[in-house]
N, C-alpha and C positions, 0 to 999 in steps of 0.2 A: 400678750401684746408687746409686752417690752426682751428686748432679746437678752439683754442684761438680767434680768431675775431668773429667766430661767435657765441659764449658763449656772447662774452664781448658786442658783436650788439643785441644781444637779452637783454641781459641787460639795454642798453642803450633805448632800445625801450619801454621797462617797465618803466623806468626813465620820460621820457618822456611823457607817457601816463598818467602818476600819475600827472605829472602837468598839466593837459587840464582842464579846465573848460566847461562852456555852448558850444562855438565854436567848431567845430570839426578839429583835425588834422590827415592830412593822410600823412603818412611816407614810404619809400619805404627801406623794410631791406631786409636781409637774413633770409629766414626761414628752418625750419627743414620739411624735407619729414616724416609725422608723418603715409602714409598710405601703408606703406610695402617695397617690392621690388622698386629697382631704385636708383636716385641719392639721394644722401643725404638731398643736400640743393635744397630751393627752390627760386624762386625772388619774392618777394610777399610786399604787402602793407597793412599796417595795420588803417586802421581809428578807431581813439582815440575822445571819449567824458568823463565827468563829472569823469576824475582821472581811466578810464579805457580803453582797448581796446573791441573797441567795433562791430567791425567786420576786417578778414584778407581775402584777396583775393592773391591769385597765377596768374601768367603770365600764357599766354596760348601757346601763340607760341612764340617760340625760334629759334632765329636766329641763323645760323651757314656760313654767307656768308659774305663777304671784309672784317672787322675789326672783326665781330662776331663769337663765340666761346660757347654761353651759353648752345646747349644741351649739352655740355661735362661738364655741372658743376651741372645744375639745371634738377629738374623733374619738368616738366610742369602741369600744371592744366587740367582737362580732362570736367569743366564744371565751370562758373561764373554765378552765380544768383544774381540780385539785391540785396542790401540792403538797411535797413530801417533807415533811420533817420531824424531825427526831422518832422517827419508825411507823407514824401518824400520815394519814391523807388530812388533811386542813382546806378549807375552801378559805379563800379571800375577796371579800367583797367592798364597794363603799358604799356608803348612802343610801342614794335611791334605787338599788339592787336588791334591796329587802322590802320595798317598798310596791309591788307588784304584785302581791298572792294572790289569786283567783278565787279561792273560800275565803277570802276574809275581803276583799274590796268588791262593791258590785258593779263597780266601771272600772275599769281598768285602762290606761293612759298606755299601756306596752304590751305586747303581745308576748313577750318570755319573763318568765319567772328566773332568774338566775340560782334563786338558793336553792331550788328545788331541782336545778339540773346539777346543782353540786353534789346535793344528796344524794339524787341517781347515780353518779358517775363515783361515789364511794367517798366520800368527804363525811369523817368522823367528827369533826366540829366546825363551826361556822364564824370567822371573823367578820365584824363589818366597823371599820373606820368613818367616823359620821359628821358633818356639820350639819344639823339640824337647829335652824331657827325657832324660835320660841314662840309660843302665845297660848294662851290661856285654853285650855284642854288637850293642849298636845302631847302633855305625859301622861294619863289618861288613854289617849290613840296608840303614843306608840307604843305601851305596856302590851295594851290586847292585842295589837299587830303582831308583835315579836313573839309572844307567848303561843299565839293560835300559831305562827310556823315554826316556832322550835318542837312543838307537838306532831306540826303535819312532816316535818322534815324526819324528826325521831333523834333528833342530836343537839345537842349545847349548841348554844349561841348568844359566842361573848362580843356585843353591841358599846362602842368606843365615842362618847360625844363628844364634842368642843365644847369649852367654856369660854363666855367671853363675850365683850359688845365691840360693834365692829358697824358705826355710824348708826341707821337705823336696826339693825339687826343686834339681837340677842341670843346668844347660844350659852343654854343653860346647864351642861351636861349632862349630870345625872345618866351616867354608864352605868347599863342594865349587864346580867348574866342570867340566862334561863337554861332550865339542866331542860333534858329529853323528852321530857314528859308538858314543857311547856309552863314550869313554875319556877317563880321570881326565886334566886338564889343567891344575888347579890345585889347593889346598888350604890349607884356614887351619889356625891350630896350634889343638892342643887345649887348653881349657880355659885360654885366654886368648887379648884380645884380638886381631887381627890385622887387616891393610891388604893386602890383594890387585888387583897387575893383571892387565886379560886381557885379552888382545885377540881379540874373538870370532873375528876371521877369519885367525889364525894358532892355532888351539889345538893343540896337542903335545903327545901323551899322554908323560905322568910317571909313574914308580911312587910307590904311596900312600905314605905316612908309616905305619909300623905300631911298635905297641906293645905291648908285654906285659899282661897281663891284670895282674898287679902296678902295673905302673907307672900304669896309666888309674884302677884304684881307688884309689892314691895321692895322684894328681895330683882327682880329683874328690872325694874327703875334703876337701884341700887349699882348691878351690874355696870349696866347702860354707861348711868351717869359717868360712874368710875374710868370704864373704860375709855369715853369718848374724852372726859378732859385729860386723861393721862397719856393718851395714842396721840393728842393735840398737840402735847407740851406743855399744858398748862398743870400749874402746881396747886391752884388757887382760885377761890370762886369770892365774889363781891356779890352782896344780893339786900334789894330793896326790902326793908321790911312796912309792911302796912298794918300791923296789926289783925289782917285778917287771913282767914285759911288758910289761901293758897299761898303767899308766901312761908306762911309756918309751915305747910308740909315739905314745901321747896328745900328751907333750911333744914330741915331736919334729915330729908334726902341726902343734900350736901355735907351736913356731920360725917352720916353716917358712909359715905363717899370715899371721904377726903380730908375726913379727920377733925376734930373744932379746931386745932388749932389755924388750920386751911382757910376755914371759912372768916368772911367778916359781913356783919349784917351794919346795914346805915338807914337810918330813919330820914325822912325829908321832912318836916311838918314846915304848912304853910296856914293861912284864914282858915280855910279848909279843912285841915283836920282835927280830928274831934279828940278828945283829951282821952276818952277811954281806945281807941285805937296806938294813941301814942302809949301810954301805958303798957298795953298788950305786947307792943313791940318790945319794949322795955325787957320784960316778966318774959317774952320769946327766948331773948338773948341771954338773960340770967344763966336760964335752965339749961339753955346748951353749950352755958360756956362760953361763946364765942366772943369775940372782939366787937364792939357794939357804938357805931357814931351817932351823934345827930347833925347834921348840916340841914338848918332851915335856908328853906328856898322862899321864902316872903321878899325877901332885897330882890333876889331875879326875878321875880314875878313882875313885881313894881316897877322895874326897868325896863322887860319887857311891855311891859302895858303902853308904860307913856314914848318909848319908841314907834309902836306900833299904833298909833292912837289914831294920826292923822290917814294911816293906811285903811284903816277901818272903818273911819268915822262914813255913817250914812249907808251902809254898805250891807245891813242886813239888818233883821225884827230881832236877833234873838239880841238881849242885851251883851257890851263886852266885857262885862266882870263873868257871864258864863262860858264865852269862848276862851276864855284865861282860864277858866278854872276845868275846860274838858281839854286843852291842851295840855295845860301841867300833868293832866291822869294821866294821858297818854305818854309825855315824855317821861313823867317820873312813876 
């Protein structure tokens, strides 16, 4: 939507392309709809060799369901033909282009299969550049999605995710590689960055990396958090401690985030709280290090009280020392 990003991405992608040497890099940018009517842009990948682009491919199908939104922005591709490089036919895909196989989904959202018409048309390995969002069974899904077509296709298929929190969204990576036969041959970590080799014509099935349903929503909190205050600008979190769970896991979240030295935790106690909650705060802040206040709010309470007295006065059953005391929960 903004015509400045995508000038300045197409730029960058020229940039880019100009420093590749022997190796090949494949980029996933915004492109221009160059063949008429439609949308403008398009979502496409461009593979870069020897300081040029050296072939670009378009997404086929476009998702428009839970988080997605792409046919309202991009024109789809209407056909993907292998490409040639280094003596190899290579398919190039994104995303939801692997995400269509008719033996392994029993509804099916698009009538073409792209990686399977790659197959056909002589493509010895299959790329796909991915942002896949996260949530709890989804590497699990796309293991056995990728594996049952790397089988039905008959050929590797190196699967490329994003890492990363991006407001509500989480992209957890973990880049898969399955040799021909449909077995796991490599894998990137989760939920951060990672550098993987393969050598397509030695793949060796591996057991996956598995984790606990605890540990992946820990670690994608983790992500989240990090992300969104860093993408923010913020360097820095302040967090109320109460003595009880849910602030302790908060903080601990935030450690692990943003550092202890980042974090600062501040106690309020007023009539209200109870000595072993103050304590717990205490004993929170020890353990993590972090920088630890107390600022009682009894002096504001009592200010407020007797400002608001005559406002109040007569005006409801429930007494005013408890509307004081469910306003402070709520402010502090």
């Amino acid at each position: 939507m903004k015509k400045q990003f995508l000038a300045q991405n197409i730029e960058l992608l020229n940039r880019l392309a100009k420093g590749t040497g022997k190796t090949g890099l494949l980029i996933g940018y915004v492109g221009k709809n160059e063949t008429g009517p439609g949308r403008e842009a398009t979502n496409s990948a461009a593979l870069c060799q020897n300081g040029r682009i050296v072939a670009s491919r378009t997404k086929m199908l476009l998702p428009t369901y839970d988080v997605f939104d792409e046919d309202r922005y991009f024109e789809p591709a209407t056909e993907n033909a292998p490409v040639e490089f280094n003596g190899q036919k290579i398919g190039l895909t994104i995303c939801e282009d692997l995400w269509n196989d008719e033996d392994f989904w029993h509804e099916r959202r698009y009538r073409r299969n792209p990686a399977a018409e790659l197959a056909a048309a002589g493509a010895q390995i299959i790329f796909n550049v991915s942002a896949s969002p996260w949530h709890l069974g989804k590497n699990q899904t796309r293991h056995r999605m990728l594996s049952s077509l790397a089988a039905k296709v008959k050929c590797p298929l190196l699967y490329c995710n994003l890492v990363g929190g991006n407001d509500e969204l989480v992209f957890d990576g973990a880049s898969l590689a399955f040799n021909a036969a449909g077995e796991l041959a490599a894998q990137g970590e989760l939920f951060a960055e990672d550098f993987l080799l393969v050598d397509t014509e030695r793949m060796k099935a591996i057991a996956p990396k598995q984790l606990g349903d605890e540990e992946l929503i820990y670690k994608a909190l983790v992500q989240g958090l990090r992300d969104y205050l860093h993408k923010c600008g913020f360097k820095s979190a302040v967090l109320g401690l109460s003595g009880g769970i849910d602030s302790a896991l908060t903080a601990v979240l935030a450690v692990e985030a943003l550092g202890r030295e980042n974090v600062r935790g501040i106690s309020l106690p007023s009539q209200f709280s109870s000595r072993g909650s103050l304590d717990d705060a205490r004993v929170l802040a020890e353990k993590l290090s972090i920088q630890y206040d107390v600022v009682p709010i009894q002096p504001m309470f009592e200010a407020a009280r007797q400002q608001l007295k005559k406002v109040f006065a007569g005006c409801s059953r429930i007494p005013l020392r408890k509307i004081f005391r469910r306003a402070c929960a709520a402010w502090f």
